[in-house]
Every structure is written in C-alpha cells, then in structure tokens.
LODOGU-374733 format. One record per residue (C-alpha): x, y, z. Coordinates in steps of 0.001 Angstrom, whole numbers, padded with zeros to 6 digits, always signed. Last residue first. Layout:
<recs>
XYZ ...
</recs>
This chain:
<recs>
-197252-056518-002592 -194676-053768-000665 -192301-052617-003117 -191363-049567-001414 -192583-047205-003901 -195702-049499-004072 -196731-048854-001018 -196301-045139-001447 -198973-045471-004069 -201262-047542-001482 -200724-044569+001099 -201981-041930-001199 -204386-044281-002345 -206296-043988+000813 -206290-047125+003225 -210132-048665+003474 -211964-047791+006578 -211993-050123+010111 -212663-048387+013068 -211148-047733+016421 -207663-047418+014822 -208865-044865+012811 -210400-042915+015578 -206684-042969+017320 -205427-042015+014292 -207172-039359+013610 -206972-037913+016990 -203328-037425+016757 -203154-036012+013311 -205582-033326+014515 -203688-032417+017433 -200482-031838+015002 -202347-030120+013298 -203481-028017+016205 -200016-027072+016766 -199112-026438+013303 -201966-023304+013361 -203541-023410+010072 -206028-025667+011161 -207381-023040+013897 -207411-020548+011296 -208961-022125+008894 -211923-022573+011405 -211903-019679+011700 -212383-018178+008072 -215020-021037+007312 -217306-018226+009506 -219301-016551+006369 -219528-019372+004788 -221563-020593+007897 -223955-017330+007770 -225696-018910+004232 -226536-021972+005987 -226053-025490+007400 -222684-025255+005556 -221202-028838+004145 -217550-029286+004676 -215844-031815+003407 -215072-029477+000698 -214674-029632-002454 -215259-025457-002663 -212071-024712-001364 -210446-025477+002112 -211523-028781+003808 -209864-031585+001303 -210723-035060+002522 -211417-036798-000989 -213562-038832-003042 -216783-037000-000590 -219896-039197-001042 -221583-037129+002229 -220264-033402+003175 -220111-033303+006750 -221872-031400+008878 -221429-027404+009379 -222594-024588+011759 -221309-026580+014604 -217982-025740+013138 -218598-022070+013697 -219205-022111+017107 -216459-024223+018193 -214119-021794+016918 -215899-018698+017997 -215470-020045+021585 -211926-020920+021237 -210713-024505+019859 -208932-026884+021937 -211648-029433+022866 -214452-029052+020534 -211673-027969+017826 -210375-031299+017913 -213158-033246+018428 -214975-031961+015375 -211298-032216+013374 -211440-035527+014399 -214851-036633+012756 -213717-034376+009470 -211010-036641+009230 -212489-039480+009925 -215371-038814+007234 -212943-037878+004651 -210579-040497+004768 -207316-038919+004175 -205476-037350+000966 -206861-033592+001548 -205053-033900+004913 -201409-035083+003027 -201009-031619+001049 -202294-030776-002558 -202351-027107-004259 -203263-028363-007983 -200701-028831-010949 -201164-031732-013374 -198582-032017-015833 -195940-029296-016777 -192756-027826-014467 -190666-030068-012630 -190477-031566-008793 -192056-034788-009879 -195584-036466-009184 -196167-038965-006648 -200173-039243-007953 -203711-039042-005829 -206253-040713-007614 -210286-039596-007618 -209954-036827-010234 -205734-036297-009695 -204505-035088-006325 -200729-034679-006515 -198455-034743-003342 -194969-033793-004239 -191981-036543-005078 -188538-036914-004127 -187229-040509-004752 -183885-042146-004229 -183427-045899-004753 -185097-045124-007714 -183452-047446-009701 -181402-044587-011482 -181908-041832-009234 -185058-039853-008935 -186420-036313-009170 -183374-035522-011903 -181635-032173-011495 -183239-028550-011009 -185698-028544-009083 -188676-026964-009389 -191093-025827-006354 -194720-024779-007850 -196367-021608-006069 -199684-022869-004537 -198109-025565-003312 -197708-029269-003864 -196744-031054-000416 -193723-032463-000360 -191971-036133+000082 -188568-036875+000145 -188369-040819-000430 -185749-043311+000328 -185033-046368-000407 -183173-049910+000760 -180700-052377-000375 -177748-050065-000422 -174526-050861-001425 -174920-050798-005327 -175551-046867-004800 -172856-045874-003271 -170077-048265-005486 -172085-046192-008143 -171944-042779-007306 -175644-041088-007908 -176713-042094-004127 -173986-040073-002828 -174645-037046-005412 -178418-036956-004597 -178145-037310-000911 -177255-033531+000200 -179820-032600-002389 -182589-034586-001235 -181850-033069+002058 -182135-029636+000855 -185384-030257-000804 -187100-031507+002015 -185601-028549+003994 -187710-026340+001702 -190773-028345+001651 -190905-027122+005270 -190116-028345+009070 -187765-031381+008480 -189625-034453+009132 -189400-037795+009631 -190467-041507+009147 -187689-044360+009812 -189160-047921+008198 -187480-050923+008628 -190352-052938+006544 -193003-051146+004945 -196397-052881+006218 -196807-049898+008570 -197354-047668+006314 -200666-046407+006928 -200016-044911+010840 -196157-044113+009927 -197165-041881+007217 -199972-039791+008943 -197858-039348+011848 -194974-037788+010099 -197457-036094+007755 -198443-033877+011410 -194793-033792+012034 -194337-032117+009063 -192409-031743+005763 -191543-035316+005122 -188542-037460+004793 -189421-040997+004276 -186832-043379+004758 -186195-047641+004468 -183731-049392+006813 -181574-051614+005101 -179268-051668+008288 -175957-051073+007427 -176214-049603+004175 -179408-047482+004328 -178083-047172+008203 -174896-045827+006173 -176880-043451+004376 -179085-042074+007007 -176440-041312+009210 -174012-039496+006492 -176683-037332+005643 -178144-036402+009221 -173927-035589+009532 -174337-033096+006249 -177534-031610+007088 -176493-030534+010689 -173008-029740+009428 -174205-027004+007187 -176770-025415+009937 -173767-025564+012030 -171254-024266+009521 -173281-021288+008741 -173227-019504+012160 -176394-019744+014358 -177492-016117+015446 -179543-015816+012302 -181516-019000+012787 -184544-017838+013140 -186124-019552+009898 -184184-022874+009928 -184936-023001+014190 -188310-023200+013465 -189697-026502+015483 -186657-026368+017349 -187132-023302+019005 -184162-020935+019165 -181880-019735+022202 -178542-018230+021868 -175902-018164+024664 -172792-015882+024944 -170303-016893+027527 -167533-013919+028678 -164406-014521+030687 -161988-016103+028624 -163444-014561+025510 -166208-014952+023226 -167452-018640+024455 -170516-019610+022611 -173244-021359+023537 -175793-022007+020897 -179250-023039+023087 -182063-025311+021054 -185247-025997+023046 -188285-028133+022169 -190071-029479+019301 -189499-030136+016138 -186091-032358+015693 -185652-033631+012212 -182904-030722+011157 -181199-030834+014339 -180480-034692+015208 -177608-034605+012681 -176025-031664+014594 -173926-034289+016343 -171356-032081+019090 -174011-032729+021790 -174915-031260+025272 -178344-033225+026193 -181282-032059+028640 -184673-034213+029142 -187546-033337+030723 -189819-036515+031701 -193478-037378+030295 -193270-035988+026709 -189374-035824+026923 -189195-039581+026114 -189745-039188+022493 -186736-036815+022425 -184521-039619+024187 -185177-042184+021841 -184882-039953+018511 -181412-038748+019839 -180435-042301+019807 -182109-043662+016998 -180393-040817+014931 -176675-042022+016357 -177261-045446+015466 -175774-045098+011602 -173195-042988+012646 -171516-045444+015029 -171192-044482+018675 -168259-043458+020877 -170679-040892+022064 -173537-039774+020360 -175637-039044+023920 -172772-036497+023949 -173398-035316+028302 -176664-036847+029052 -179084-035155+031521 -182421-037034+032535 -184647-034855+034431 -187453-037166+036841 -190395-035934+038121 -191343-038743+040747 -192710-042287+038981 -196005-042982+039051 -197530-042499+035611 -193804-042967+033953 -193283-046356+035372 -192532-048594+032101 -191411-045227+030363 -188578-044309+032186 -187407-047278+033229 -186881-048809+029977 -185737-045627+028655 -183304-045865+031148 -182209-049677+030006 -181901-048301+026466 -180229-045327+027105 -177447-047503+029522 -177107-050069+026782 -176481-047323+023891 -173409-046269+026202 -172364-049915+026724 -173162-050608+022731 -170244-047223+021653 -167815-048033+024057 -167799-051495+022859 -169267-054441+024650 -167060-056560+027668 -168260-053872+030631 -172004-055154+028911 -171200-058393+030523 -171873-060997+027362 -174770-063176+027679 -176583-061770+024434 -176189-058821+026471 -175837-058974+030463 -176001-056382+033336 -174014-057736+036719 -175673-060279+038975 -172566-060732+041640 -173295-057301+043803 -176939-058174+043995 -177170-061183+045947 -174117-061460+048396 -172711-058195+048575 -176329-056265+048836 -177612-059598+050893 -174583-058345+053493 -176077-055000+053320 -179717-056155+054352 -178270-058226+056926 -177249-055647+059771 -179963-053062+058567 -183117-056068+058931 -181994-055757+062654 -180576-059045+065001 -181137-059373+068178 -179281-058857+071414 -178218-055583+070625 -174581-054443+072333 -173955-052068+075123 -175076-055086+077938 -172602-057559+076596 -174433-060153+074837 -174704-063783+076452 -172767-067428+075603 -173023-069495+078880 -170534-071094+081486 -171207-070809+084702 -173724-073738+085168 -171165-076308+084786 -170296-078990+082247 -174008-079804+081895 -174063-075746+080996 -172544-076583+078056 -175212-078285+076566 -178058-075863+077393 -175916-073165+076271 -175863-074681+072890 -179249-075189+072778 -180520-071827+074112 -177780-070500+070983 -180122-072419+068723 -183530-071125+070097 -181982-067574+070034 -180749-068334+066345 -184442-069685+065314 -185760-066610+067077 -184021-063992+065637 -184193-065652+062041 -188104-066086+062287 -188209-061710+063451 -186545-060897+060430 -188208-063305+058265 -191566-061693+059029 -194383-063265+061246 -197679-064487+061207 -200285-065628+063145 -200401-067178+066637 -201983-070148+065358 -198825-071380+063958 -196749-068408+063062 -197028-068543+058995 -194361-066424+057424 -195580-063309+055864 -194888-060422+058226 -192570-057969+056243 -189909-057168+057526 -187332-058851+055485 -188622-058354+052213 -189188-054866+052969 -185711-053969+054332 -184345-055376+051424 -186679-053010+049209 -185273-050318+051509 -182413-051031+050622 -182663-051391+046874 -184290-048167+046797 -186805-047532+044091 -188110-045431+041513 -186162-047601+038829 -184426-044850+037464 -183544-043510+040888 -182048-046795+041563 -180121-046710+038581 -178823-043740+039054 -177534-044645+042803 -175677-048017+041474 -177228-051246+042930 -178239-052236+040001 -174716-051855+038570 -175946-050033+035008 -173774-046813+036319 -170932-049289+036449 -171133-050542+033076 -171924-046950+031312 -168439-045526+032658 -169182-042045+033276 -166589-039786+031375 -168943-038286+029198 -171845-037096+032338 -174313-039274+032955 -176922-036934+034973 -179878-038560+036763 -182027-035771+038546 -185333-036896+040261 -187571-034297+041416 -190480-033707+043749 -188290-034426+046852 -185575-032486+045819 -187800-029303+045350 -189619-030369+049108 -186025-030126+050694 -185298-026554+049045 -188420-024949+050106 -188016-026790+053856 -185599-023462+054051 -188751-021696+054216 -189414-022578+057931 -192576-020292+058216 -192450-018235+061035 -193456-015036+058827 -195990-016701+057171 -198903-015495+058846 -197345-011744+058445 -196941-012313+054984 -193487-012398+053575 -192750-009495+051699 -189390-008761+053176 -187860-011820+052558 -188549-011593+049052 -186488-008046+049362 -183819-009639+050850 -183379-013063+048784 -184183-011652+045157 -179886-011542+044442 -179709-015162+045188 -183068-016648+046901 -181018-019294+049025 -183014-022983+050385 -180226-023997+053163 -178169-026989+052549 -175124-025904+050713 -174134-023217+052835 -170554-022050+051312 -171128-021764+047894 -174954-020873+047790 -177778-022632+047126 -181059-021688+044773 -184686-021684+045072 -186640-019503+042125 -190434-019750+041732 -193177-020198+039083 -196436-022092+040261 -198606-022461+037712 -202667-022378+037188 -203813-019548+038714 -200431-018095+036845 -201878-019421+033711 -199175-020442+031190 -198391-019362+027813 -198201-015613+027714 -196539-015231+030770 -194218-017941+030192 -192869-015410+027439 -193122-012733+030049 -190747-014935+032219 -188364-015219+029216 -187982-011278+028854 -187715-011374+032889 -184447-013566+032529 -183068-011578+030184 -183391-008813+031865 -181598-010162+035162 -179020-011247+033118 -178082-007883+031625 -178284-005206+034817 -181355-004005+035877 -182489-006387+038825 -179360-005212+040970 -180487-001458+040606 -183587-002110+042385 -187284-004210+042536 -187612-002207+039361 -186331-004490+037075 -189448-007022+037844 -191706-009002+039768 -194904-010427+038940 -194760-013700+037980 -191822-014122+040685 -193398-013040+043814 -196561-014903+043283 -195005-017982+042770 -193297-017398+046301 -196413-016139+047681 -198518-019441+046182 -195534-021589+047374 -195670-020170+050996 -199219-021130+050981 -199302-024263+050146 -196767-024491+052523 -199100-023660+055075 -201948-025682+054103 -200085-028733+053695 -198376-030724+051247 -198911-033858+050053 -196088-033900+047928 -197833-035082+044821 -200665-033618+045369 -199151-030188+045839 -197187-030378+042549 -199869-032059+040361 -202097-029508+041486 -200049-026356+040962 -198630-027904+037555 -194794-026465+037904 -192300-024402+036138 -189079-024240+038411 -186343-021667+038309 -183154-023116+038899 -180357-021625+041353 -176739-022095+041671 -174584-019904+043975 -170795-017693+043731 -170988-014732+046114 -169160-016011+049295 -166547-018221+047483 -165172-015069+045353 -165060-015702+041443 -161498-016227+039851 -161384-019680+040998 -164718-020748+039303 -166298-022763+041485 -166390-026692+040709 -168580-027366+043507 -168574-031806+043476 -171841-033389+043587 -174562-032416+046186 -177538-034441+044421 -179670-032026+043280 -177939-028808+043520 -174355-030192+042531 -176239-032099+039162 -177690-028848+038147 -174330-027411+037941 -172814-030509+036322 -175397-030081+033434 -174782-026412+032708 -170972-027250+033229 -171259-029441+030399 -172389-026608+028024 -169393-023934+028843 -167574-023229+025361 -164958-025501+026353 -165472-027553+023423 -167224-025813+020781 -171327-024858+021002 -175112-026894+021350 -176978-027383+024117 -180432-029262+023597 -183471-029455+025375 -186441-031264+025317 -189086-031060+027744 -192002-031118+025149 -195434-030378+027347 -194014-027942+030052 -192990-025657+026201 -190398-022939+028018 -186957-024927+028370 -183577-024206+029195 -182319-020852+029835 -178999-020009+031139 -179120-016703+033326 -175474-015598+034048 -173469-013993+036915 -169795-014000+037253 -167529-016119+035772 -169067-018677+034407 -166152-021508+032652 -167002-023032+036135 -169749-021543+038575 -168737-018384+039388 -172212-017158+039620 -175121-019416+037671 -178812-018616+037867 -181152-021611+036001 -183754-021757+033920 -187204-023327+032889 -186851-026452+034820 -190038-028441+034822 
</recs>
C-alpha cells in the first residue's frame, strides 16, 4: 500500500513536504479533508503523474531541477515477489532497499534533519511498531521533473547509492520504478472527469478496472487457433481470413489473366502480404465497441444527471473491484468529491461503498461532506490546511478515534460532520423509508445487521462511543419534533447504547411522539433484556450487546478468537476454562459468567483474557467469527434482537 508520499514544487507545494496517507495495510481508507485550494487534489493528481505520466503541474515558483514525486510503499514480501515473479537478484535489491529505509534516520546528514524528513521517520517508527520488517518491504522510489522515467531516490539517492552491495552494484535499479507500476493499478477520477466517457469500455480506467486490455483481448480472439482445419487441425481466424482473401484475390487474378498473363494484383515488396490481428483489431474497436455505450433503464448514462452518472461510475467500479479482487493487480482508487453533484440522501451510500471496498484495494477521497466522518472507523483522516501562500499544514487522525484526538480539527468540522450526517439520514428517512440504527461500535454494527435482517431498508452504524450516540440523537430530536418533519417520514430510527457503569441521562424526552425516534440503552432484566430510557430510576445494571448473545456461540468464538490472535498467556488462560452450561445469558465479566474455571489458578488469569476483549480490535474479531459460526448453525435469536423487532414493527 501507499503509506506516503514526497512532494517538491509540486502545485499549491512549494518546496518539500511529506503527505501521509495510510498506516493500517488491512483498512486502506483514506480521507483528505480542508477548504478549497488548501492543496488536497493535488495529492491525488501527483500520484496520478507517477503512475500513469499525467500532466507535471510544477509549481512555478519551485526550480524544474529540484521539484520530484515519490511514494513510499508498504508491501507483503511474499505477496509482492510472487506476484511479480521476481528473481533472485531483485529480490535482493528490494530486501537492501527495505532495509535501507526501516532503519535509516536523521543522522544520515543535515538534509534528513529538517521538518519533513522528521515527520516522515515519526510515521516510519509507527510502522515500526506494527509491521514486521522480516515480514515487509518498506522503500521509497520517486521521479524527478525533468527525467520522468528513471526510478529517483530524492534527497536519500546518494548515500543509498553508496550502500549498495558489492553483488548488487550492476544491478539495473531503475527496473525499481517499472516493477512498482507493474504491481499497481492507479485509477484517479478527478471532479472535472466526465463519468460517461470514463465508463466508455474502451476508456483506459475502465480497462484497468476490468484487469484487462481490450486489445489484447482482440488480439486473443483473433489468434487464437480454434477453427477446425480439416484433418490438418486447427487454425485461428487470423490466419482463416488470410487465406480465404489470398484464395479470393488467386481468383480474381486467375480471371484476368485470360485477358493476358501480365496483368495481376501483387504487394509491393515494402508492404506485408498478409494481414496482422493489429490491422483489424482497431477497426473491431470502431466497429464493435465504440457504438455499445453504458445504459440505465435504457437511457445512455451521458443522458442521467450529474449526480446518477457519477453514482454510475462508483457502482460499475465497485463492480469491478470486487468481482475480481483475488486476482486482480493492486489497484488504488482515487476520487476527487465522491459527493459530487449528488443528493443528500445518497451521499452516505456512497462513502459507505467505497470504505467497504478498502479491505482488498486502498482507496483515497478529497471531500467537502463531513457526513461520512462520524460513522467512519477505520482508516486515515488528513486536515489540510493552507496558512499562507506558501505554507500547507496537514493533520492526521485515525478514524476510529478521531472525536477524542481531535484537537487540531477546528469546531466547525466536527459541527458540520454531525449536522450534514443529519440532513442525510433524514431525507433518505423521507426519500427512501429507509430504517436506522445508530450504535456505539462496529462490533454492535455487526451484531445488529446479522439478527435484523427481517427489518426492511435497514442502514446499521456506528459512531465510536455512547457519547456520539447521544449527540446524534440530539441533532435529530428537534427535526423529528416539527410536525410537517415528522408526518413525512415513514420510517424509524433508533440510537442505541450500552448501559454503563456510570448512568448517561438525558435531558429531554427518549422518544418522539410515535416513536419515530428512539434512543434506548441495553438493559438485562432476569432472563429479558429491555430498551430502557436514558433517565434516572428502574433497573440499572452495566449491559452491552455481548452479554445479549447466545452464550455457547459466543464463548465458541471467543475460543477461536483468542486461539488465533491471542498471545501466549492469552491462549493459556482460556484453556483453563469451559463453558458454563444452562447460561440465560452471554455475559463473560462478573460472576454470571460463561465462563466456568477448571480451577482455583484460572480466576487468577480472567485478567487476560479481559484484556484481549477489551481491545476494540479483537471485538471486532469476535463479532466476525460469531457470525460466521452462527450462520453454520441454527440457535434461537436472543430477545435483544426480538425487542428491536418489534421497534420496527416487524410481525
């Protein structure tokens, strides 16, 4: 993946910068954020020059001979080398270069001291801590301004240079850059693309979306040797139209040569005699594919709004994208305002689309909708800020806790994230009579759409905390309150929370009239478990969604789970237990739970294997196992489920 990039005089950057992008290899998602003219575009366009030689747009204050662009790659060692066959040599090129740049640092010289250079080391020693350097290769491979086709190591390039092996030394490293562009696919759609011509299937994106090229698949078909041959075997179309013209133009010459023996139509000695699949395939281009054009409900997508051509060209990529995502090359998808000319209501499903896609392909977006912020939890966030004509700030936050680092992100952001999310969910409420559940976690998020899959037009997400829960509900109370609002929508909505150990009270009403709008915490009562309000009195006990579960799967996955991601004291201590038969419910803290010690020493090691559930990444692993073991049985659906059910009327 793309973990950085270099930029000198490239654009709005004057000078040199380090722009970070991504540091989690399994959730490529990044997101650029910041005014217009702030400089997040140009990230895009950058990467887009190095991959597929578009346009230099140098900056004109920065001199030609120093200005370059160079990513930093993050890559599987033996996916990498597997993928591009590669042999032992530049095997072991890669393995110095990779070695190079986990290990160097600021005192390689005064050059590697100044601002971006440390800033780029602090995020190496991040990677440092996540990824196995037996196990990654890291490395830098830029180009410069004025010799775009030779592999260029920026600033690092002489003293890299210098530590070459001796058995390397006659290594052609400039194949460095040609293998990069090999390995990876970039498709960027910048705002001024027009959707309809980018969706021509002939169109260069489009064939790198599809993993194929239309030529050469023309090439294919008319090589290949299928056409029976008589006993003499077979052969291709190619080779069938050669000799059914040369056995037509005998025939003519045979005729006229009864006139006189002279005359005869032949091929001047510099020209071919017989035809090559390259002097048809172009004509079929014109012929075949040029006239079948990308259709909607039989309508040319050119003839659809601004708004449906742009969700067209998402939906056809995701097509792609995910229909050959086990063989396809590594490919980085980079959309300039995904939102673009698009109504509110479809904007969420956008951004939703291309996050889920970032599991298998790395993804990079510039946006001016902060809806998507609040419900997005994993990934990169980057504020770019522009403080004068010649200086670009950038801050970088993780989306799954961007609300509690967010002190670099001014107030109107985090206030326009919650207010746009808002105004989307509402008018696909009214739109669309889709039904909501906003939850705290993506681990509930999974939960929830697993169960409730009877609920019609339901949109599941979450928000990172009880606390956002709240916030939303409050950004939708008043709306849903007015009563032109309310007698719109057809659909509900509940904000769902955990109860915790210290009691959240609201204020104002946990429902609107009709219930349209719900918010509700988790309350396990005896053998029920209740949507209880956000006020003081009743039944109070800590409750989240994994004590609501069925015990035995639950306890089956969280086995598996910490058999496979757990440490060695991890998966020690959980072989000291078995589960507790007869259990009502799937609580594993406290004394109810499903938890039964083999011995007196067990108790004694509960402690970590709280702290392996504790950890939201292993939830998250959890939640994912649980449903694929309860899809492989068949168990009764809790009552926390059946009570949500009923919330949204479903018999």
């Amino acid at each position: 993946m793309l973990i950085g990039v270099f930029l000198r005089h490239y654009k709005i950057y004057r000078g040199l910068y380090f722009i970070p992008i991504n540091s989690d290899y399994n959730n490529k998602y990044s997101v650029y954020i910041g005014n217009n003219g702030a400089g997040k575009s140009s990230i895009l366009e950058s990467l887009n020059t190095f991959f597929n030689g578009a346009n230099w747009n140098r900056n004109k204050d920065g001199k030609k001979d120093d200005a370059f662009i160079a990513p930093i790659f993050l890559v599987r060692k033996e996916e990498f080398i597997n993928t591009l066959e590669l042999g032992d040599e530049d095997i072991l090129y890669f393995e110095f270069l990779s070695d190079y740049f986990w290990s160097s640092n600021t005192e390689l010289g005064s050059n590697f001291s100044t601002d971006e250079f440390k800033k780029f080391y602090q995020y190496r020693d991040i990677l440092k801590n996540k990824y196995d350097k037996e196990e990654y290769f890291l490395f830098l491979v830029g180009i410069a301004f004025n010799n775009k086709n030779d592999a260029y190591f920026i600033t690092f390039n002489d003293s890299l240079l210098k530590k070459v092996p001796l058995d390397l030394k006659d290594y052609k490293y400039q194949k460095i850059l040609d293998l990069v562009k090999e390995y990876y696919t970039y498709v960027y759609i910048p705002i001024e693309a027009s959707p309809s011509d980018i969706l021509k299937i002939e169109n260069r994106e489009m064939q790198e979306l599809m993993n194929r090229d239309i030529l050469n698949e023309i090439d294919n078909i008319l090589n290949q040797k299928n056409i029976k041959n008589g006993s003499r075997g077979h052969y291709s179309v190619i080779e069938f139209l050669n000799n059914s013209l040369n056995t037509y133009m005998d025939s003519i010459n045979d005729i006229i040569s009864k006139i006189d023996e002279r005359y005869a139509y032949k091929v001047e000695g510099m020209y071919k005699k017989n035809l090559k699949s390259s002097d048809v395939r172009k004509k079929i281009l014109e012929a075949y594919f040029s006239i079948r054009t990308l259709k909607k409900d039989r309508k040319e997508v050119s003839e659809l709004s601004s708004g449906e051509q742009r969700t067209a060209l998402l939906d056809v990529a995701t097509a792609f994208l995910i229909e050959s995502s086990s063989a396809h090359k590594n490919v980085i998808l980079a959309v300039d305002e995904p939102e673009n000319s698009l109504h509110i209501s479809r904007a969420f499903s956008q951004f939703e689309r291309l996050r889920n896609l970032s599991t298998k392909n790395q993804i990079l977006i510039t946006t001016h909708w902060y809806g998507s912020l609040p419900v997005t939890d994993t990934g990169d966030l980057h504020y770019i800020e522009l403080i004068s004509d010649k200086k670009v700030e950038m801050h970088s936050f993780k989306l799954n806790n961007y609300f509690e680092k967010r002190g670099k992100l001014p107030d109107d952001i985090i206030i326009k994230s919650y207010f746009e999310l808002s105004s989307s969910i509402l008018s696909s409420m009214r739109s669309e009579e889709k039904n909501w559940i906003i939850c705290e976690g993506t681990d509930d998020k999974i939960y929830l759409e697993y169960y409730l899959r009877n609920v019609p037009n339901l949109q599941v997400f979450a928000v990172g905390g009880c606390a956002n829960v709240v916030k939303m509900y409050n950004y939708l109370y008043l709306p849903f309150c007015e009563r032109e609002e309310n007698r719109a929508i057809n659909s509900k909505l509940l904000c769902l929370v955990d109860t915790d150990e210290h009691l959240n009270i609201i204020d104002f009403n946990s429902s609107t009239k009709g219930e349209k709008l719900k918010i509700a915490r988790i309350q396990m009562s005896d053998d029920d478990v209740l949507l209880s309000k956000l006020s003081s009195g009743g039944i109070y006990t800590p409750t989240e969604i994994e004590d609501c579960l069925d015990p035995e799967l639950l306890y089956d996955s969280l086995v598996q789970c910490i058999s496979k991601y757990g440490d060695s004291v991890q998966r020690d201590s959980i072989a000291m237990f078995s589960f507790k038969q007869d259990m009502k419910n799937s609580k594993i803290k406290g004394e109810q739970s499903i938890l039964a010690p083999s011995s007196i020493e067990a108790i004694e090691h509960k402690e970590f294997i709280y702290q392996f559930i504790d950890d939201y990444r292993n939830k998250y692993l959890i939640s994912e196992l649980y449903v694929k073991n309860a899809m492989k049985r068949g168990h009764k659906m809790p009552s926390l489920f059946r009570r949500i059910e009923q919330f949204f009327d479903v018999i």
